[in-house]
N, C-alpha and C positions, 0 to 999 in steps of 0.2 A: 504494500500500500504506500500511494507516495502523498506525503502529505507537504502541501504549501500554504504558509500564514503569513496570511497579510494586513501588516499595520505598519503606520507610519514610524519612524525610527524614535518613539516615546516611552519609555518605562509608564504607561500609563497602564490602570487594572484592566481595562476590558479586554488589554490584549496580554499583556503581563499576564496573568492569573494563569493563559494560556500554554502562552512560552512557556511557563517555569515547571507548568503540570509536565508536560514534554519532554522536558530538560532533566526534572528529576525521575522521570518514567522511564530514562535512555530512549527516547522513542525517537527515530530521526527523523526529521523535517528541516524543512526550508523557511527559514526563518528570514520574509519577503519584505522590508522597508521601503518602500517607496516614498521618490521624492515628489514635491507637490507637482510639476511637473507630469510625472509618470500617473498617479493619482487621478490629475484632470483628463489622462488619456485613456485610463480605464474605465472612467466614468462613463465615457463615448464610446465604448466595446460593451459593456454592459457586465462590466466586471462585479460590480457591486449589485446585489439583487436588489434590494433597497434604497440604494444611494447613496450607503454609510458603511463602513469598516468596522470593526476587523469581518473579512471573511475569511473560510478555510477549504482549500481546494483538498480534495479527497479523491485522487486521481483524475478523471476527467467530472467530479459535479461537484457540487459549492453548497457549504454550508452557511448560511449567515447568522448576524445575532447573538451578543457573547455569549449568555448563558447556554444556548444552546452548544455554541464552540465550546464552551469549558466543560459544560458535561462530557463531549464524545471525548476529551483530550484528558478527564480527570477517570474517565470508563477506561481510555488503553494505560494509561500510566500507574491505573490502580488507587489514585482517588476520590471516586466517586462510589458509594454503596450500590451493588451491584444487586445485594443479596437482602437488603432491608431498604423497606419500600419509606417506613417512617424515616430511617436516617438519609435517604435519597432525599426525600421532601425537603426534613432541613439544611440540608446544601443547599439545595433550590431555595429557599426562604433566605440566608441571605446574601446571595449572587442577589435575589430580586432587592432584597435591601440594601445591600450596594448602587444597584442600578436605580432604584428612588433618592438615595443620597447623593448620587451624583445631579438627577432630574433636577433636586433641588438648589446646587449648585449654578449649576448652568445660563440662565439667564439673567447671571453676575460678568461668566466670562465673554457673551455675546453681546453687552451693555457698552455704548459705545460713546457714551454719554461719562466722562471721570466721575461729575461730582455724585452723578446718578448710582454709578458704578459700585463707588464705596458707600450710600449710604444700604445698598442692598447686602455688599458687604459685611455694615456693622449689624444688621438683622438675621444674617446669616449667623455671628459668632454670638451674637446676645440672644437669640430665642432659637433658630429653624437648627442647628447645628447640632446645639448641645440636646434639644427635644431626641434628633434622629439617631446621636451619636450615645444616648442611652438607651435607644431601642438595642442597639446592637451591643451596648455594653452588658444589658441584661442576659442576651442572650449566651452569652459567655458564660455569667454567673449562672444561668438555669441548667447548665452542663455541667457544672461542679467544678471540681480543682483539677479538672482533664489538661486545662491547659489549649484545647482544642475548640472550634464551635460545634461540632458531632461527636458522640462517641469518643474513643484517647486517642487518636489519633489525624495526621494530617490528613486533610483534605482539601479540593479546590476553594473551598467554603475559604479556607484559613487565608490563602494563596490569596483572594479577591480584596477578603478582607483588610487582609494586610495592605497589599498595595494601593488601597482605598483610602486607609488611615494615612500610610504615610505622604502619599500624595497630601493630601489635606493639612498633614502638620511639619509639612517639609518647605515651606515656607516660600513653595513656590507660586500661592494665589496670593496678588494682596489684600492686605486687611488682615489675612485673616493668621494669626499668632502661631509662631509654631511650638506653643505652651498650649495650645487647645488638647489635645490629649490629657494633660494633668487632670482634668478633673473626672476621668474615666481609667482610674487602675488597670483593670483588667485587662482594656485594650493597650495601656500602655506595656502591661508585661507582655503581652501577645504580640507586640511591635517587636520587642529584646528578642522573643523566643523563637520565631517565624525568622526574624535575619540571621538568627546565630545557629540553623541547621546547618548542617555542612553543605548539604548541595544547594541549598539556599545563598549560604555565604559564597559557595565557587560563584552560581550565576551573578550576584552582585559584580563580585571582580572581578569577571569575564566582559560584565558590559559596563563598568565604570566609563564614564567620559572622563 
């Protein structure tokens, strides 16, 4: 099976969570960056079924849509619940809470208005953030002292998560603090514990800029 993923050359989650399922699966793939360039000419071949990336070529047909790309790539790498239908759900549960805290994100980074920009910003880190970022700190806590958001062990779930948090407190939106984490333990020890696996830690140094 020849697999190629395409997303623009960003440590972002919807494609990140991906990569890294892959990566720590040995699973090999093509791991496809395109530049904007390349991007506007796929758009006009109809590369993108939707219009938006990541998608994932799976010999000759195309998967779109992350969550569904991180389930097949967290099914061959082994993590995704294969065999339990409730612990399936909750990976799914928060890939989709992922993909709502980014929704809510979003129409800060497409604001093209400054002053507008940051006051959607300071509403982000004073009410809409901290709301969303306890949904998913609960969900941590409802799992026990696993360490994990499923069952004890790693999974896409963690992968999404991770690269979700850190986006958000890596101080690369502004406004918004890269101290927002503190006030969510759990995710903060799940940020430590997620970078400091080993094949976690390779792929960071592998793709350091």
């Amino acid at each position: 099976m020849k697999l190629k993923l395409i997303y623009p050359d960003l440590p972002f989650w919807r494609a990140e969570t991906s990569r890294l399922a892959l990566f720590i699966g040995e699973i090999e793939f093509e791991d496809y960056r395109p530049s904007r360039e390349e991007i506007a000419k796929m758009r006009t071949e109809g590369v993108f079924p939707f219009g938006q990336f990541p998608v994932l070529q799976v010999d000759d047909k195309t998967i779109a849509q992350t969550g569904a790309i991180a389930r097949f790539c967290g099914k061959l790498s082994g993590l995704y619940p294969t065999e339990n239908d409730f612990y399936a759900a909750k990976v799914d549960e928060v890939i989709d809470l992922a993909t709502d805290i980014t929704g809510k994100i979003r129409p800060s980074l497409i604001e093209k208005d400054p002053e507008k920009r940051m006051e959607m910003r300071r509403e982000l880190v004073e009410t809409v953030l901290p709301n969303w970022l306890g949904f998913m700190e609960t969900l941590l806590e409802n799992n026990g002292k696993t360490g994990y958001f499923v069952d004890d062990s790693l999974t896409v779930a963690d992968l999404a998560a991770w690269r979700l948090c850190g986006w958000i407190s890596g101080g690369i939106i502004d406004g918004i603090p890269e101290t927002i984490l503190d006030a969510f333990p759990l995710l903060n020890a799940h940020q430590n514990h997620i970078s400091n696996l080993p094949k976690v830690a390779e792929w960071l140094e592998k793709n350091r800029k």
